[in-house]
N, C-alpha and C positions, 0 to 999 in steps of 0.2 A: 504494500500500500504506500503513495506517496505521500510526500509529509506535506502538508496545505503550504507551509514557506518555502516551497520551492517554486509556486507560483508569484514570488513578489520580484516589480523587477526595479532597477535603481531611482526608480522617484518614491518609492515604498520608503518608510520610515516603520520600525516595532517600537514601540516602546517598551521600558524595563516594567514589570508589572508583577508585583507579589498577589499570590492569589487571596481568593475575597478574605475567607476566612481568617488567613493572616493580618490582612490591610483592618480586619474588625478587631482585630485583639490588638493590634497597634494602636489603633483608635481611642479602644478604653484603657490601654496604658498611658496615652500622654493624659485624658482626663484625670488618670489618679496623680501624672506630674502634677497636672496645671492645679490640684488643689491643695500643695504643700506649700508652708505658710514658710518658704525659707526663701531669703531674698541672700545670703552674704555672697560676693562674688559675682551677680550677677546673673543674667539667663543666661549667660553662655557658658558657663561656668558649671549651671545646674545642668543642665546634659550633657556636658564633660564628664563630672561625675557619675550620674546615672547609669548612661549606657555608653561611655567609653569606659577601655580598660586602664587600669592602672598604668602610672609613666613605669615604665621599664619592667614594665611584666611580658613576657615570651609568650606568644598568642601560638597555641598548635594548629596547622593544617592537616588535614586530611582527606582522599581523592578515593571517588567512586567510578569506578568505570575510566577509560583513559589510558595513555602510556604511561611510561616512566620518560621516554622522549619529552613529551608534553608539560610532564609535570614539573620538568627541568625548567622547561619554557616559561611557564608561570612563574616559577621562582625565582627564574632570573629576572624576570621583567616587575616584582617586586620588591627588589631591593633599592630603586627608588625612592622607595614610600618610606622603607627602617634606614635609610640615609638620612631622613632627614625629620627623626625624632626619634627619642627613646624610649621606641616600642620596639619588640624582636619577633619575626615569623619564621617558625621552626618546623618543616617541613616534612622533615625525617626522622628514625628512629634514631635509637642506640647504635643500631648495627649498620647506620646508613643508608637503607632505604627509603624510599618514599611510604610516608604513614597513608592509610589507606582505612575505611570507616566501611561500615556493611549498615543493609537497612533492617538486620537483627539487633545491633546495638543495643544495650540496654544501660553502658554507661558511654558519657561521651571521650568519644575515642581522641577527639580534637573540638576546640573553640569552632573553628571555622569549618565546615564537612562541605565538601568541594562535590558538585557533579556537572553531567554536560548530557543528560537525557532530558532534559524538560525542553519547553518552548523557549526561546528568549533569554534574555542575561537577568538577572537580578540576585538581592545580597540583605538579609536580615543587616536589620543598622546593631553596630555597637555589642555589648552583652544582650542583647534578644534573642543572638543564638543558640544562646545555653539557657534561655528560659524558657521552660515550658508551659508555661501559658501562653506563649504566643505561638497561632496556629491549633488547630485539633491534633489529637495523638494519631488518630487512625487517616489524615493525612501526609502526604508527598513533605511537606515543604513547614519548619517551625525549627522550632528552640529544644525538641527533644532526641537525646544520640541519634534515634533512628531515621531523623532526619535531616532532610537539605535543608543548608545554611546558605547556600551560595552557589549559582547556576551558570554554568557559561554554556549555552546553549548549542551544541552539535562543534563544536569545538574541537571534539575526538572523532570527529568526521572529514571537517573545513574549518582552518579560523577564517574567520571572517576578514574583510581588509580592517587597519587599524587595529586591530586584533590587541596590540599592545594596551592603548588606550581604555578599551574594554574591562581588559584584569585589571588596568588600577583604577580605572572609576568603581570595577565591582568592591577591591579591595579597600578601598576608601570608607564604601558603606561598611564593610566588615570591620572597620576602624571606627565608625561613629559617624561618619562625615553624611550629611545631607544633601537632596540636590538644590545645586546654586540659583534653578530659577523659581524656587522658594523661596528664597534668603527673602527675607521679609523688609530687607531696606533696598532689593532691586526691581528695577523696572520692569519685568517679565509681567505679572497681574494686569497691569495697566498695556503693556505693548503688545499683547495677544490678540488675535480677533476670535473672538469665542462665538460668536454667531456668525448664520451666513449672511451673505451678501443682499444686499435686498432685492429680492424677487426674485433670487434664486432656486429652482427648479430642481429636487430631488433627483441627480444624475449617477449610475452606476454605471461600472465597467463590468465586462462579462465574470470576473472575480466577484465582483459587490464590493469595489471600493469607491467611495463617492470621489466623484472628480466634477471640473468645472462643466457647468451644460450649456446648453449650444448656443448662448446669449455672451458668457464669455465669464458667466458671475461665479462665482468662487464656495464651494462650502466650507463654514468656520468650524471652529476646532470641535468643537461637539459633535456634529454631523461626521466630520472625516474619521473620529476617529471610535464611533459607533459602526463602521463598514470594518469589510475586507481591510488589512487582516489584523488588526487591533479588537473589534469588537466590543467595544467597551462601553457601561454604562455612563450616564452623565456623572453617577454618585463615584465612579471610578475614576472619571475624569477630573472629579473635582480632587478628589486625595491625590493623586499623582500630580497634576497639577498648578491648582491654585494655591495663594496662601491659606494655612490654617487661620482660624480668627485667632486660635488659643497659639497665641506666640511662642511660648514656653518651650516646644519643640522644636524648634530651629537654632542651629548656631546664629545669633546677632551680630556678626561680623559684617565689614563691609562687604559690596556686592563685586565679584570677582570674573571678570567677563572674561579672561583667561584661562579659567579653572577647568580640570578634567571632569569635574562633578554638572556642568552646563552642556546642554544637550545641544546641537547640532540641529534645530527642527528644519521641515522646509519652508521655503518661503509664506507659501498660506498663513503659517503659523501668527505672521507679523501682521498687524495694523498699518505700519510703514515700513519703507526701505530708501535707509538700509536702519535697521533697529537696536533701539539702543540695549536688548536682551543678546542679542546675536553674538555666540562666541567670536574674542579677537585670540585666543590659543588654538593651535593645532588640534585638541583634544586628544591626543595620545602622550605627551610629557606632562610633569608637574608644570604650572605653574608657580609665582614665587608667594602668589598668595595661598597656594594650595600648599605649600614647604610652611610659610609661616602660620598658617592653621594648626598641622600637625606638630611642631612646635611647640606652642599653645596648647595643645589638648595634652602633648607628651613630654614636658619639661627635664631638660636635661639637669639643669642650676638646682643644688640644697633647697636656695630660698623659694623658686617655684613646688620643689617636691613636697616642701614642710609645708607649703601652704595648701597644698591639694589633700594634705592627711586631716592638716583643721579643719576645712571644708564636709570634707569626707566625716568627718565626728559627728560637725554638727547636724549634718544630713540622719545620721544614724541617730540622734535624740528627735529630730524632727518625727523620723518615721515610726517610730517604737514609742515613744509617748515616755510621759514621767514614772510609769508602772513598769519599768523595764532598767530597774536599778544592774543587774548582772546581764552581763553579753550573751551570752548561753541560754539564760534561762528566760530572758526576754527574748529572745527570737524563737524558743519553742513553743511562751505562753500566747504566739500573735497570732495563732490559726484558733486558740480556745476563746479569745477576745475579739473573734470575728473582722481582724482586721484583714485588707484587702491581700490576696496571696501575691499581688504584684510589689507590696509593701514589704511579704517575706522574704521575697528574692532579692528584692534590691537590697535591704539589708544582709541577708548573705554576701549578696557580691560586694558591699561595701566593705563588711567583714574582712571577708577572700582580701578584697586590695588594700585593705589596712596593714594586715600582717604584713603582705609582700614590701608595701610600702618601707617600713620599720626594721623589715629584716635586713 
């Protein structure tokens, strides 16, 4: 049977797209962010901590299906990313192989669980890969060993051209990083045309993807991207993306029109041209705002490390409440107290990076 993307041809755009299920449990975890009453530091600061990992903690990979050629390939092509902050991705065993995860797993075998059977590229942001609430257990794609964490799509087939670009925008999400034309202080929201053209005329191509109709009018991003071969709801289109209202889930950095994490759309995409969302980077190198991000999220300096532990404390009194005088024994009384299980894990993982932190 042939696979449906074999039909797309280069004016086609996929987008990156976590399934529903997933995109729902993301959903009502940044709700349980946005209602923590902690301000030190900053929003950008609070999802540094949350769902990024620890500075200089060793994130494990692990490949499903694929070569060892391949796997080479990825690894080299993300050394980029641990050049240019003190985080480490460790690939391989003891004995030098390529670590490798199965969909038996019952504990997780690596941080990051790699495959290249699914539709499309996409990447759980941050620690959501190892949290199992996000995503259903008896599906493909979440936060528990048995599943994908991180997709490069037919990849152990064809990469794709830019191919490079690809593994580090996936790996980026696997680092925490968001897409840029959400950055809640860039022009993207405003420079889209999200509707069609006026009086545009519901046009398909023999695939079912909307293209312009015989007038010459345009359909806007809702339309094009409810066709062949994206498919997608408006409620899907809006998560992927327009700004969240609830800001708190965004890095608040400036808007970075260079970045690998800025999508390449096609023209339609824009209101004008030429647009001031429009990547001015290659999409396959870092950018130097994209080095100075991870920097910031991954501080190499004492005084940024000690500052990410104080942080990290006080996030952990925030979350556990004044009834959680011992570490232990307040993170085992927070499922009898009815607090949120998102509330548990993050305390764990806070836990987790505290130690590392200190040790």
């Amino acid at each position: 049977m042939s696979h449906y993307l074999e039909a797309l041809d280069s004016e086609d755009i996929v987008l990156e797209s976590l399934p529903d299920d997933v995109a729902a449990s993301m959903e009502t975890r940044d709700r349980w962010m946005a209602s923590l009453q902690y301000e030190s530091g900053g929003l950008e600061f609070l999802l540094a901590d949350l769902q990024g990992w620890g500075p200089g903690k060793t994130v494990r990979v692990a490949f499903l299906g694929g070569s060892q050629s391949l796997y080479k390939e990825i690894e080299d092509v993300t050394r980029e990313i641990v050049d240019s902050a003190n985080i480490g991705l460790d690939f391989k065993k003891a004995d030098g192989t390529y670590r490798t995860w199965t969909t038996s797993d019952t504990s997780h075998a690596a941080e990051i669980r790699v495959s290249f059977d699914q539709a499309g590229n996409f990447s759980l942001v941050g620690t959501d890969s190892t949290n199992s609430n996000i995503g259903l257990p008896q599906q493909l794609v979440g936060g528990a060993p048995h599943q994908r964490s991180l997709n490069l799509g037919g990849f152990h087939i064809q990469k794709p051209q830019r191919w490079e670009g690809t593994v580090r925008h996936e790996f980026l999400h696997a680092l925490a990083f968001s897409h840029e034309h959400q950055n809640m202080r860039g022009p993207c929201e405003a420079a889209f045309r999200w509707e069609d053209d006026a009086g545009y005329q519901l046009t398909r191509d023999t695939r079912g993807a909307y293209i312009v109709d015989s007038n010459g009018r345009r359909p806007g991003i809702y339309t094009y991207l409810s066709g062949f071969p994206n498919g997608w709801s408006k409620q899907k289109i809006d998560h992927n993306l327009r700004i969240p209202s609830d800001s708190r889930s965004l890095v608040a950095g400036a808007f970075d029109p260079a970045s690998v994490m800025l999508y390449r759309f096609p023209t339609l995409f824009y209101r004008t041209q030429p647009s001031a969302c429009a990547p001015t980077g290659d999409g396959v190198r870092l950018s130097d705002g994209d080095k100075r991000g991870l920097s910031l999220l991954y501080p190499v300096t004492s005084e940024a490390v000690n500052a990410a532990v104080v942080r990290r404390e006080g996030l952990i009194d925030v979350i556990e409440g004044p009834q959680s005088e011992d570490a232990e024994a307040g993170l085992e009384s927070m499922t009898t107290r009815g607090i949120s299980t998102f509330a548990a894990h993050a305390s764990q993982q806070l836990r987790e990076s505290l130690r590392e932190l200190k040790a």
